[in-house]
N, C-alpha and C positions, 0 to 999 in steps of 0.2 A: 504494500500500500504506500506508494509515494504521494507524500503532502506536500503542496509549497507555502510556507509560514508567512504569515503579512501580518504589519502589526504599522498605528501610525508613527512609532517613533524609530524604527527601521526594518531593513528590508533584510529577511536570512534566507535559506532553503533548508529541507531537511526530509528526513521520512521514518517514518515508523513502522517497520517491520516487526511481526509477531515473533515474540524474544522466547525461544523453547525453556524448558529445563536446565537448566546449569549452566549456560552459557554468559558471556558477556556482551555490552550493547559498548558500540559506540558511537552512540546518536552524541552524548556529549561535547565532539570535538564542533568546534562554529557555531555555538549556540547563540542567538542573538535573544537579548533583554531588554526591556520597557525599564526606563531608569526612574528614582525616584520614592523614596517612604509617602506614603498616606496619601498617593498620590489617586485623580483618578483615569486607571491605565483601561486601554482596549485594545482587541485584537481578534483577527479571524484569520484561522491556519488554508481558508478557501473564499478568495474574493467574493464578498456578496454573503456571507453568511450571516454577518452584524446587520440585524436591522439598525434604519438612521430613523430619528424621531419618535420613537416611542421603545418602549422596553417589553410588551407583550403585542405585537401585531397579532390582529384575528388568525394570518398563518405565518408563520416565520418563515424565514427564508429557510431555502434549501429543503423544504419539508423538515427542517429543525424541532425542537421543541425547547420554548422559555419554560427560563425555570430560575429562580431564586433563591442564591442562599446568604441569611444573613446571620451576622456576627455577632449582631448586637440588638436590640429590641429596635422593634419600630421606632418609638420618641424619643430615643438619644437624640442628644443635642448634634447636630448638626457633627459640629469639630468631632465629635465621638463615636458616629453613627458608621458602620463598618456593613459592606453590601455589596455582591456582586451578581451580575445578570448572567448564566449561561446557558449558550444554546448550544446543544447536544443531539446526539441521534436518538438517544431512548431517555424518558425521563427516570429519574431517579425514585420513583415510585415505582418502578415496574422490578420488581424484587421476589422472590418468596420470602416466609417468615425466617429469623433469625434464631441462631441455637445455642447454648451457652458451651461453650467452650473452656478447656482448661486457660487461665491464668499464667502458669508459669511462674515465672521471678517478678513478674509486675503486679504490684501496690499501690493501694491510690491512700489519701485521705480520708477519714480519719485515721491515722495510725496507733496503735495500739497494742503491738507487740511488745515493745518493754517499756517500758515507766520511763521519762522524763529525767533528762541525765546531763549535768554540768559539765561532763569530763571533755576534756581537748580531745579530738579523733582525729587521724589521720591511717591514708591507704597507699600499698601499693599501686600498681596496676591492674585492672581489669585484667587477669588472665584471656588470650584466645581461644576460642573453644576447639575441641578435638575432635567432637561432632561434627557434621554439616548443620549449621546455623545460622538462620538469617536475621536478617534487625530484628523483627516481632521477637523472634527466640531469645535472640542473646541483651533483649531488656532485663535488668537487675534493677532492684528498684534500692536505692541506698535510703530513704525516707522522703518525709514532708513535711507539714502543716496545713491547716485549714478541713473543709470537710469539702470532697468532690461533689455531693448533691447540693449543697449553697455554694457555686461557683466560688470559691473562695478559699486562697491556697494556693501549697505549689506541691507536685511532685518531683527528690530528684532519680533522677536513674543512670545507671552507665550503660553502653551497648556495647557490644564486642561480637564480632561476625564473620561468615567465612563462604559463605553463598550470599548470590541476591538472593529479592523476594521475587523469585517466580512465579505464575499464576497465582496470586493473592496481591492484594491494597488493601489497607490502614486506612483508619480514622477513628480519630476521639471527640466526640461530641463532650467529652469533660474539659480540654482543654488545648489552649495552643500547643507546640512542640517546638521550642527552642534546639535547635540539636547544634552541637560543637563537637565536629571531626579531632579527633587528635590523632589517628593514624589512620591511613586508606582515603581514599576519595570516594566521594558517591556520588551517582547520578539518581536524584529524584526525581518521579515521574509524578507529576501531579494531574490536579483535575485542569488546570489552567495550563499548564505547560512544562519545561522540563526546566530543571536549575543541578550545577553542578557545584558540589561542598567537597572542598579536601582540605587538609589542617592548615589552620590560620585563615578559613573563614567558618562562616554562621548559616545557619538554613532555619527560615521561621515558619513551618506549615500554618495558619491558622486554625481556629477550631473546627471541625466537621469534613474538613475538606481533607479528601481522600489521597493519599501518596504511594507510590511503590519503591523501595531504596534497592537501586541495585549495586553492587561493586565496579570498581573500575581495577581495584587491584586485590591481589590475593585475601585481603584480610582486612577488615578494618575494626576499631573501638573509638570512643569519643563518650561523652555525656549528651546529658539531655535535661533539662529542666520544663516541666510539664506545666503552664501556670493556668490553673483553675481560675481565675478573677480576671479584672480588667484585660483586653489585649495591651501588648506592648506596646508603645508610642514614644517617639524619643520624647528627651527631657526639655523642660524648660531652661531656658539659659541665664534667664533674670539680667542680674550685672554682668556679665559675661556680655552680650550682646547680642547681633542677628546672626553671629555665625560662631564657629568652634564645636569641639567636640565630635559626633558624628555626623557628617553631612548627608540630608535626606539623598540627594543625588548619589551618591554612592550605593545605595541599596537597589538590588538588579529584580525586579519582574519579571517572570518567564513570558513569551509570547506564544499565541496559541499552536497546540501541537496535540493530534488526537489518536487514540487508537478505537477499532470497531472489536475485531473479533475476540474471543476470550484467548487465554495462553497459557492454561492447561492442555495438554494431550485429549482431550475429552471437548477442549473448544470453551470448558468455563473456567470463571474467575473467580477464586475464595474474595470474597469482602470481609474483612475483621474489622466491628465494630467496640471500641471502647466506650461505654455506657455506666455511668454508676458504681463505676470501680473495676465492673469486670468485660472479661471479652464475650463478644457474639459474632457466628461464622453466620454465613450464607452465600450460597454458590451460584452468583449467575451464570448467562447463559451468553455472557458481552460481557467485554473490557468495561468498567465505568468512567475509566479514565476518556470519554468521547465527545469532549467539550468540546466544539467546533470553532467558535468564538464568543467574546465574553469582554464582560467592562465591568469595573467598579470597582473599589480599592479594599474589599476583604480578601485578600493576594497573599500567596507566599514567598518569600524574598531570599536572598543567598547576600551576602556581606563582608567585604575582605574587612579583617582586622585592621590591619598593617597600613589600613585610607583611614584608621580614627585620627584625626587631630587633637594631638594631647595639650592639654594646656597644667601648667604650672608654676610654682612663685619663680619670681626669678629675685629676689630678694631675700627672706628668709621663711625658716619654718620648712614643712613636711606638709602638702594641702589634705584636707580628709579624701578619701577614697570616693567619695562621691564627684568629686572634678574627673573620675574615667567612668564615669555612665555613660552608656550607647543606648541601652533602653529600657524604661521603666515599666512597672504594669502600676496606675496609681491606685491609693484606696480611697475609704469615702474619707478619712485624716488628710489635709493638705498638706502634703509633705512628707507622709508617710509612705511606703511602697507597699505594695505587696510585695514585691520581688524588682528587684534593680538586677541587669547585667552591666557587669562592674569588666574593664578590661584595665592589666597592665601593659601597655604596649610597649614597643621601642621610644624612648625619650632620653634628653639630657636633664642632668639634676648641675644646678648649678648655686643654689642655696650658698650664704653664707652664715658660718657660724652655727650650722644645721647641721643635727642628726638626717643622714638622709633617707635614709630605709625606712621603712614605717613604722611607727614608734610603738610604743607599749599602750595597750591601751583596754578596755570593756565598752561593751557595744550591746546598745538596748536591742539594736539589732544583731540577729545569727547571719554568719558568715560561712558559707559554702565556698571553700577555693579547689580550682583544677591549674594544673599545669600541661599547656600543651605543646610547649616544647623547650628546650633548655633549662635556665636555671630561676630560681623569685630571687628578690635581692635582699628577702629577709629571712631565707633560710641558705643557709652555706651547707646543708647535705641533708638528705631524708625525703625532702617534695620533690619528684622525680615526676618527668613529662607522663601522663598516664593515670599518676598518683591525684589522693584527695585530700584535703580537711576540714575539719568541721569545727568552727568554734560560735559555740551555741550562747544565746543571752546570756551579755556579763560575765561570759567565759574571760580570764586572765588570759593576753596571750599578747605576741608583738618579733622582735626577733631573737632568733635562738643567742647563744652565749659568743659562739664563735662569729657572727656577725655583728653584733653589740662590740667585742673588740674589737673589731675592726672597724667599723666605721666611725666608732670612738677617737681612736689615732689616726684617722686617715687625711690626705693631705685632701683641701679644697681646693680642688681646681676642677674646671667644667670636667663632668663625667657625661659619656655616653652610656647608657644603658640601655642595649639591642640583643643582648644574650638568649633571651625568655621573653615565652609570650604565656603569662598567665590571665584566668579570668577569676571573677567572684558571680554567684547567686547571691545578695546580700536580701533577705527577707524580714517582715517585722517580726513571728513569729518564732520561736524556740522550732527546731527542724528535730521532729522526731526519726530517732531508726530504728528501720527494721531487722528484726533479729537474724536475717541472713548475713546483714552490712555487720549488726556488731560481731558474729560470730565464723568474716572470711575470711582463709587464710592468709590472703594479701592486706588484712590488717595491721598497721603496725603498732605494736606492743610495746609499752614502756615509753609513749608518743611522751611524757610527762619529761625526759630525762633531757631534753634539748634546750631545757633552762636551766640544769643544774649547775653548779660550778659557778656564776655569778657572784663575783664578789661584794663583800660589803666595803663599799669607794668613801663613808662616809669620813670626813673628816671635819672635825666639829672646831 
């Protein structure tokens, strides 16, 4: 089935051929993007598909069928209101019933596995699995907050994988899906179109909206942050100004790209739905993935890291970690998150008189960090690309001993710091775990001893 892709803000080619069993695509290479956050983008993978003027004509074009999904309730306010029109070969009604299916390692909200717990955590790596394993499988869920039936909350998870998702597509009506690669590339096949994520960028599915992850190389892992509550939006900038930080232009929209037939051996498609905490299968009989063309800014987006524009003192002090937000979910508290994506990027520290690593500190907010790749600059061993930590409300924590010396005596003169590219989930809530996360053996143990040795400097 060759498609030719039109979209108004450029022009690609491409085609969708049904992808067997075990195999890999490379539809990824030339992919062309609709640029722009919260933007509102259109596109038709076949001239004439979009109707102009109206968003339900008596017939749509192509013999299509409209159909709408939205993000957000009808009467959000305008700036908040998230909605896209798509016209498809078959409507998304045309289904049989759904079956509960097993779980796995994936956890939603409320969590409840073990009791509420102060202690510093940190991980290894996400082990690879030995199985054949695709994203849906190799979901682990490391905890959350909030309850998934009151949108409200986050879940996090790690992935680790070693197949696509063949004959099956994803979606969680519970929540968006943040996904951060830190090893492997993927190409995601969406309802809107295709976007490709390898480490040092970001993939943000919305909620509902159906995806398939295939590999581009032998194996991939990365995390995920599931946010139950508001969509993500960038941040406000206030004093800062009309620009810095992440630029909406930098975030790539897929352009439309469709498939018809199912891609099982049999001609269907497993559909797994996440609902209410848990999964549900149903097997059509068609790809769903057969959006023809489509407009409206409830879209999924892909983000290179490495385009954040960092901003920092150039005077003194260490700024709070809130100056590397890329995107917030807000709550009904002004100012409060539900969950912030925090990045440390490549940047210079040029402080004077400054501790420059990030200081000692408790935080009414819990902190989730990943590393995905190199080194943080306030741990000198133990957080390794792959690895995690958790420092939970008013958890003590800042940098280890061997850091703390060092940058104690360290001479000031402008530093680059390009080594590492870490992120944070920073959330309002205390991040419960589950007792898989407390009890893996890529946990690491005696996390407590990387402050020990600390002297006592006072001199009175």
């Amino acid at each position: 089935m060759d498609v030719t892709q039109t979209t108004q803000v450029s022009q690609i080619t491409g085609h969708s051929d049904t992808v067997g069993e075990g195999s890999r695509s490379d539809d990824s290479k030339d992919l062309g993007y609709s640029p722009g956050f919260g933007n509102e983008h259109s596109s038709e993978a076949v001239a004439g598909a979009l109707p102009l003027g109206r968003n339900a004509p008596q017939r749509a074009p192509l013999g299509l069928y409209a159909e709408q999904l939205s993000g957000t309730a009808f009467t959000e306010p305008r700036a908040h209101n998230r909605r896209s029109w798509l016209y498809r070969i078959r409507p998304s009604a045309a289904h049989p019933p759904f079956r509960r299916i097993a779980n796995g390692a994936l956890r939603s909200a409320p969590f409840h596995d073990v009791e509420p717990d102060p202690n510093r955590l940190r991980w290894g790596p996400q082990p690879l699995p030995e199985e054949p394993t695709d994203f849906l499988q190799g979901l682990v869920t490391i905890g959350g907050n909030g309850d998934v039936l009151r949108r409200d909350g986050i879940g996090i998870h790690w992935y680790a994988a070693n197949r696509s998702m063949d004959a099956r597509v994803f979606s969680s009506a519970d929540g968006e899906f943040l996904i951060v690669p830190q090893q492997g590339a993927l190409l995601l096949r969406t309802e809107l179109g295709l976007l490709r994520a390898e480490p040092g960028h970001i993939a943000l599915v919305p909620r509902g909206m159906r995806f398939r992850v295939e590999l581009l190389e032998e194996s991939a892992r990365g995390y995920v942050c599931e946010n139950y509550g508001r969509p993500f939006e960038l941040p406000e900038l206030g004093p800062i100004g009309a620009n810095g930080l992440a630029n909406a232009r930098d975030f790539m929209a897929p352009v439309a790209f469709f498939e018809d037939d199912g891609h099982g051996r049999d001609g269907t498609t497993q559909v797994v739905n996440k609902f209410g905490g848990n999964l549900w299968a149903a097997d059509y009989d068609h790809s769903p993935l057969d959006v023809v063309a489509w407009h409206g800014n409830h879209v999924p987006y892909v983000y290179d890291l490495r385009r954040f524009n960092v901003l920092g003192s150039i005077s003194y002090d260490h700024p709070d970690p809130s100056i590397f937000t890329v995107l917030t979910s807000p709550s009904d508290t002004p100012g409060l998150a539900g969950v912030d994506f925090v990045v440390f990027a490549p940047r210079w520290l040029v402080g004077e008189d400054t501790f420059r690593p990030p200081y000692f500190h408790r935080n009414v907010m819990s902190e989730f960090m990943g590393l995905i790749e190199g080194a943080y600059d306030a741990k000198a061993a133990g957080f390794v690309p792959g690895g995690a930590s958790l420092h939970n409300m008013m958890s003590a924590h800042g940098p280890d001993r061997t850091t703390f010396d060092r940058a104690s005596g360290a001479e000031l003169v402008p530093q680059r710091v390009d080594d590492g590219l870490a992120f944070m989930f920073e959330t309002r809530w205390p991040v419960l775990v589950t007792e898989s996360a407390l009890s893996a053996g890529h946990r690491q143990q005696g996390y407590d001893r990387v402050w020990e040795g600390i002297e006592r400097n006072f001199r009175p």
